[in-house]
C-alpha positions as CSV (number, residue, x, y, z in Angstrom):
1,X,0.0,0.0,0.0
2,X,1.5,3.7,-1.5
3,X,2.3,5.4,1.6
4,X,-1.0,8.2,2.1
5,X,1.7,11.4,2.6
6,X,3.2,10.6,-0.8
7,X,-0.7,10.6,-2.4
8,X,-1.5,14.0,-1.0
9,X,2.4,15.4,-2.4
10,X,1.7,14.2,-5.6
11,X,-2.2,15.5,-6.0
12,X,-1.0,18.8,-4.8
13,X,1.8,18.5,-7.2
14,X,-0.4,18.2,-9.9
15,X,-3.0,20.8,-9.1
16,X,0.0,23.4,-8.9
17,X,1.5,22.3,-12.0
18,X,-1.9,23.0,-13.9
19,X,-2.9,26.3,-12.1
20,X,1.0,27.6,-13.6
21,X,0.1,29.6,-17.0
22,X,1.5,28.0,-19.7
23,X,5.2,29.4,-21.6
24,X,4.6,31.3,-24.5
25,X,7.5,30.4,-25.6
26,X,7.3,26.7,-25.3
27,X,5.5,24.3,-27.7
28,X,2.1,23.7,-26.6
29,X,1.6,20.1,-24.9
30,X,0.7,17.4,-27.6
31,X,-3.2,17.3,-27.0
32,X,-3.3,21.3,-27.2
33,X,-5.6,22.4,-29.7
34,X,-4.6,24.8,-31.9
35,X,-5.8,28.6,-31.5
36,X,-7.3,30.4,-34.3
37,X,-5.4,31.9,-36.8
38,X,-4.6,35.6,-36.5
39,X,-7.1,36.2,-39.4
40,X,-9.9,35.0,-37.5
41,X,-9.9,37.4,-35.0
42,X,-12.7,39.7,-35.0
43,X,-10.7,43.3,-35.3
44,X,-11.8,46.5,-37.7
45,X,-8.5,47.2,-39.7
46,X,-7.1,49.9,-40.4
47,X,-7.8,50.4,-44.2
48,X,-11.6,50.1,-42.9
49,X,-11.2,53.4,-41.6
50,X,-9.1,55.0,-44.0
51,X,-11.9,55.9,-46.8
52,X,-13.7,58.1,-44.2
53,X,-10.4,59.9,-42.9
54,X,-9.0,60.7,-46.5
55,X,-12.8,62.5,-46.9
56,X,-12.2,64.1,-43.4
57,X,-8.6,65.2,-45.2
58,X,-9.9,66.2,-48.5
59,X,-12.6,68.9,-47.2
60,X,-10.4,70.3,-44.1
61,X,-7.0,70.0,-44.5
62,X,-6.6,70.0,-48.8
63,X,-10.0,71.6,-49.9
64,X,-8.1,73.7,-52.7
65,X,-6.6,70.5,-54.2
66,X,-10.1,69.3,-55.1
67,X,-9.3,65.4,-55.0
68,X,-11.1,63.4,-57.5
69,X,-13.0,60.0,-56.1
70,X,-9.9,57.9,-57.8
71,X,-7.4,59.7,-55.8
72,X,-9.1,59.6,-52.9
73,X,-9.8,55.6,-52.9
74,X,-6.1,55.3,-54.1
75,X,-4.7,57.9,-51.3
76,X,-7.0,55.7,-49.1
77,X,-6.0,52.4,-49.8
78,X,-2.4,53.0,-49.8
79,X,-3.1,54.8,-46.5
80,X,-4.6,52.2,-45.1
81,X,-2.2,49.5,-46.7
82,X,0.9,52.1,-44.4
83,X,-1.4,52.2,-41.3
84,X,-1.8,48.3,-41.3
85,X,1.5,47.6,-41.5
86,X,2.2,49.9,-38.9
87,X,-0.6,49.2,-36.4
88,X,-1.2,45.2,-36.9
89,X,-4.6,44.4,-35.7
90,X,-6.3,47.7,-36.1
91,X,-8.2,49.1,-33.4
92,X,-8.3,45.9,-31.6
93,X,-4.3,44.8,-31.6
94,X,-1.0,45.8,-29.7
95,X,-0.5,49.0,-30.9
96,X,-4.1,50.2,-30.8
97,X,-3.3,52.9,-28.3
98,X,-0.8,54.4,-30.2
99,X,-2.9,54.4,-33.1
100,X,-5.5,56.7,-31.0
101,X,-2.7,58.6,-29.9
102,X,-2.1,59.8,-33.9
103,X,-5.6,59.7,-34.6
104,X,-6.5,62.4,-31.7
105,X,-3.4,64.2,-32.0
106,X,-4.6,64.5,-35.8
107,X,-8.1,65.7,-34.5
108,X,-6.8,68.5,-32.5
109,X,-4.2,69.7,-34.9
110,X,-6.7,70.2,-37.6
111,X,-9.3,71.3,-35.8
112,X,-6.9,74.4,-34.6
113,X,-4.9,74.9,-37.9
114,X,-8.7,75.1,-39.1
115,X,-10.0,77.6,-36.5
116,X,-7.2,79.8,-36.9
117,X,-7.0,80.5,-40.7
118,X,-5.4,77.6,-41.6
119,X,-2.2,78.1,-39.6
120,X,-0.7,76.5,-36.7
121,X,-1.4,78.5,-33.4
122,X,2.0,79.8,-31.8
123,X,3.4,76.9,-29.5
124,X,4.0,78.5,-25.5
125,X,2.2,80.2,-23.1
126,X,-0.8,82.5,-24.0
127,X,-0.5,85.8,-24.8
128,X,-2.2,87.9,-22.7
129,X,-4.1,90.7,-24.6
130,X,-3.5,94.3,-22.7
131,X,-6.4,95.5,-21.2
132,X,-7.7,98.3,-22.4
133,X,-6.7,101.7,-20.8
134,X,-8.9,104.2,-19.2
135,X,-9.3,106.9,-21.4
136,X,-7.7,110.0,-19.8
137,X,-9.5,113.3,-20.5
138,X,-7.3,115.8,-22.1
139,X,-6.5,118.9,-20.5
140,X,-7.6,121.9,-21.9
141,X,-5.4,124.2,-20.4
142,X,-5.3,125.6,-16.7
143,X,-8.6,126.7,-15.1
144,X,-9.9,130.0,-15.7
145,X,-7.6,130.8,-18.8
């Protein structure tokens, strides 16, 4: 008869071993079954949102270039083409938060180069605009004169 101390070492032995996360390093155990492939993950790209941005582009940023509809679906699928390459996954991968890092940056740099005649505003502190002074009545001369 198996001594009972040795049972309860080698139960708790195996109940550790299975609560450890697996190695992603390591070759899965043979039994494992295989994950889906990075395709079949459910994740927008980013060439799905490039058709609406190059629109956003064409009316605010280049309205005096008058893009035609071909250059904007080939500006937006080459655009999309860069930004998937650089931002694997789209919205839903890795690099998503640097991806809405550009994207807001873009937003607010727009929006102010828009707002302000189409330039940049100055970068540094506000400029204080003097108040205006009290007008000072003129003198007329002395009293009595």
């Amino acid at each position: 008869m198996p001594d009972p101390n040795t049972q309860n070492l080698a139960a708790e032995l195996a109940a550790a071993e299975a609560a450890i996360p697996a190695d992603p390093t390591l070759p899965p155990p043979p039994g494992t079954p295989e994950p889906p492939p990075a395709a079949a993950v459910d994740s927008a790209s980013c060439s799905d949102l490039t058709p609406g941005l190059v629109e956003i582009i064409a009316a605010t940023v280049l309205p005096a270039w008058n893009l035609t509809e071909d250059e904007k679906r080939e500006f937006s699928g080459a655009l999309g083409e860069c930004l998937d390459q650089l931002f694997p996954g789209g919205l839903s991968g890795k690099y998503a938060c640097w991806l809405r890092l550009v994207a807001c940056s873009a937003v607010i740099v727009v929006s102010r180069a828009s707002a302000n005649g189409g330039k940049l505003p100055r970068i540094g502190p506000r400029l204080e605009k003097p108040e205006k002074a009290e007008a000072v009545p003129a003198e007329t001369g002395p009293a009595g004169a």
